[in-house]
N, C-alpha and C positions, 0 to 999 in steps of 0.2 A: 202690490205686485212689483219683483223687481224689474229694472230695464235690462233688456240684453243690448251687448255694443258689440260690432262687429271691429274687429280692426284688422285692415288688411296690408301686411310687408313684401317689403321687393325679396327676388331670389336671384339679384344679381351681384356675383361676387368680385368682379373686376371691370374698371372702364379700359387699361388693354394691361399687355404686359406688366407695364409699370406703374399701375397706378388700380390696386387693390382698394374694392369700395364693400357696400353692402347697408346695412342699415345703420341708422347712428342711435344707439343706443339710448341713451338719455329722451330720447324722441317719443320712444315705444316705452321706456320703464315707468318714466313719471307719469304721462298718462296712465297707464295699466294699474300701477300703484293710487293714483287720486280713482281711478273708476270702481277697482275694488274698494275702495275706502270706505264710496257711499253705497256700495249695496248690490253693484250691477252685475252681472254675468255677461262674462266678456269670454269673445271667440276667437282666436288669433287663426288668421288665415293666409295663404300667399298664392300668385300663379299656378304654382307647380308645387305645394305643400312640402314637406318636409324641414329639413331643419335650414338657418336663415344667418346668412352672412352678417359677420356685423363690420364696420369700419375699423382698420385697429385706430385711428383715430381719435374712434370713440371712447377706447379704452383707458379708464386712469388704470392707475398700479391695484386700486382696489375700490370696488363697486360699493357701493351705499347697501347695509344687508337688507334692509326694504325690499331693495331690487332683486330679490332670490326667487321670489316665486315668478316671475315677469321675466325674469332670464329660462327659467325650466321651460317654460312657455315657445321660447324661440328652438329648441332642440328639434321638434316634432311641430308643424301647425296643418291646419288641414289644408285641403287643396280646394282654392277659391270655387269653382266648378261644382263644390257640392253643398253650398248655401243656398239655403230658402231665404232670401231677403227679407216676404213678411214674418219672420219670428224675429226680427231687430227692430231697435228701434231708432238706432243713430249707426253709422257708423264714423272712422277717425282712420287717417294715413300720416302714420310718421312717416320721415323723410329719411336723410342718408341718398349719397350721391344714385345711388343704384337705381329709385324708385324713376331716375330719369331715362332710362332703358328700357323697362318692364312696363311698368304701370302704361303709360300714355298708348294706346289704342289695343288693351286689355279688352278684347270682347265683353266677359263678363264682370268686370269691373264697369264698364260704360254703363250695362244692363242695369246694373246694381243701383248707381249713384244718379240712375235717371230715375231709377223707385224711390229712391230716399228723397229727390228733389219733388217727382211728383205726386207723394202722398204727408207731403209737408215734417218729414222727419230730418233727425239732425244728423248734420254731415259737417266733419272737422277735419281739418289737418294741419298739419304743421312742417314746414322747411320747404324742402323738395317736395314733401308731401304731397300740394297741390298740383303736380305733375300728372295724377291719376285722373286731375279734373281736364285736362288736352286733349279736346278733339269728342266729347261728351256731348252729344244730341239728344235733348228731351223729344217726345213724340212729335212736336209741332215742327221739329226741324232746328228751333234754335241752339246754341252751346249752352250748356250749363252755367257758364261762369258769366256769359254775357248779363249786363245791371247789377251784376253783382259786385258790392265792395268787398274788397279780400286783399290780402296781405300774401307771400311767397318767401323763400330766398330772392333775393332783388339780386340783379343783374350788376349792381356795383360790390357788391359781396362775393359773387361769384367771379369776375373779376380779383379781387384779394386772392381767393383760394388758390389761382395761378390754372385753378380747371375749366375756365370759360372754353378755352379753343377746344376742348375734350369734350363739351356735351353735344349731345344733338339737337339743342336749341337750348337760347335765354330763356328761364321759364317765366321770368314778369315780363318777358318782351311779348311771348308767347299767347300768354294769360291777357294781355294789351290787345292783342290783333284778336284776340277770339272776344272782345266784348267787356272784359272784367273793368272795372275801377279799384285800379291798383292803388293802396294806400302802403307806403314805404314810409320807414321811419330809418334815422343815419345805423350804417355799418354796424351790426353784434347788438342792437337796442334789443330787451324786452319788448312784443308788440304785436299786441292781439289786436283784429279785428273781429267785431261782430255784426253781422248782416241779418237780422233775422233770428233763422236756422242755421246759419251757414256761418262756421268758425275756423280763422285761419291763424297760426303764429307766423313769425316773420323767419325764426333761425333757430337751434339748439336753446340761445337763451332763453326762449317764447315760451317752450312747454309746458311747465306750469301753469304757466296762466291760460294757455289756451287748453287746456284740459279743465281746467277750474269754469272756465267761462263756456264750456260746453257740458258740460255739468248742470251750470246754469241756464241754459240752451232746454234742457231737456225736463227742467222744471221739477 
């Protein structure tokens, strides 16, 4: 049987005038690419569905052609609101500055990601990623992230970016006050952690491996 993986992207295209965001590419290709690889049927999803800003950022002069089918993908995605959660089996939030606007008190992303915590499926993300997890109450009342060890963009990275005063909150400060054990490795490191079920990269560099080790996640 294969797995289905949900992956759900921001649809926000700017943090104000000056300063054009959306999703970071590399975040959503590499995963998409390792998850096709081994077999899985993957569902790309957003708030408000359609098609999905990227960071120019993220963009080199020219894409890895790997990454062709995982770019079509972002043109059209569905709109999160019409997921059945039980047909997945994990799902995964790349990052990109955007997913810090949107994501974080998502009605149905909350709903989501408290089915995947509590019917013990896998849940990954990566960068910003875990911004979706803020503010996420499983039935009993506690946060998601709370005991949880996990990894984010760190607060001294976002700091570098020069965009700290722009978001609306640090998110390993954030991830801190709601409960998590934030494991941080120095500025741009590769740097998975694994909890479980629960799989976080640290930054752009991370993807890979936190795609590879939720992979693994999922046995």
């Amino acid at each position: 049987m294969s797995k289905n993986i949900l992956m759900v992207l921001t649809n926000t295209e700017k943090i104000d005038q000056d300063h054009p965001t959306g999703l970071w590419l590399s975040e959503f290709a590499e995963p998409y690419v390792e998850f096709k690889r081994n077999g899985y049927e993957v569902t790309v999803v957003s708030p408000k569905g359609g098609g999905i800003p990227l960071d120019p950022n993220s963009l080199g002069d020219e894409q890895p052609a790997e990454w062709k089918e995982a770019e079509e993908q972002l043109l059209k995605t569905e709109q999160l609101s019409s997921v059945v959660f039980d047909h997945f089996d994990g799902v995964f939030l790349p990052g990109g500055h955007g997913t810090m606007f949107d994501l974080p008190n998502e009605p149905q992303l909350q709903d989501g990601l408290a089915h995947f915590a509590e019917n013990n499926k896998v849940i990954g993300a990566v960068c910003h990623g875990p911004a979706g997890f803020v503010d996420v109450e499983l039935s009993d009342g506690t946060f998601l992230v709370k005991g949880k060890k996990l990894t984010s963009f760190t607060d001294e990275e976002e700091k570098e970016t020069g965009l700290d005063e722009l978001m609306p909150f640090l998110l390993q400060s954030k991830l801190e006050e709601q409960g998590a054990h934030f494991v941080a490795q120095g500025n741009w490191a590769d740097h998975v952690v694994t909890d479980g079920k629960f799989i976080t990269g640290q930054n752009p560099q991370s993807s890979q491996k936190t795609a590879e080790a939720f992979v693994k996640a999922l046995g």
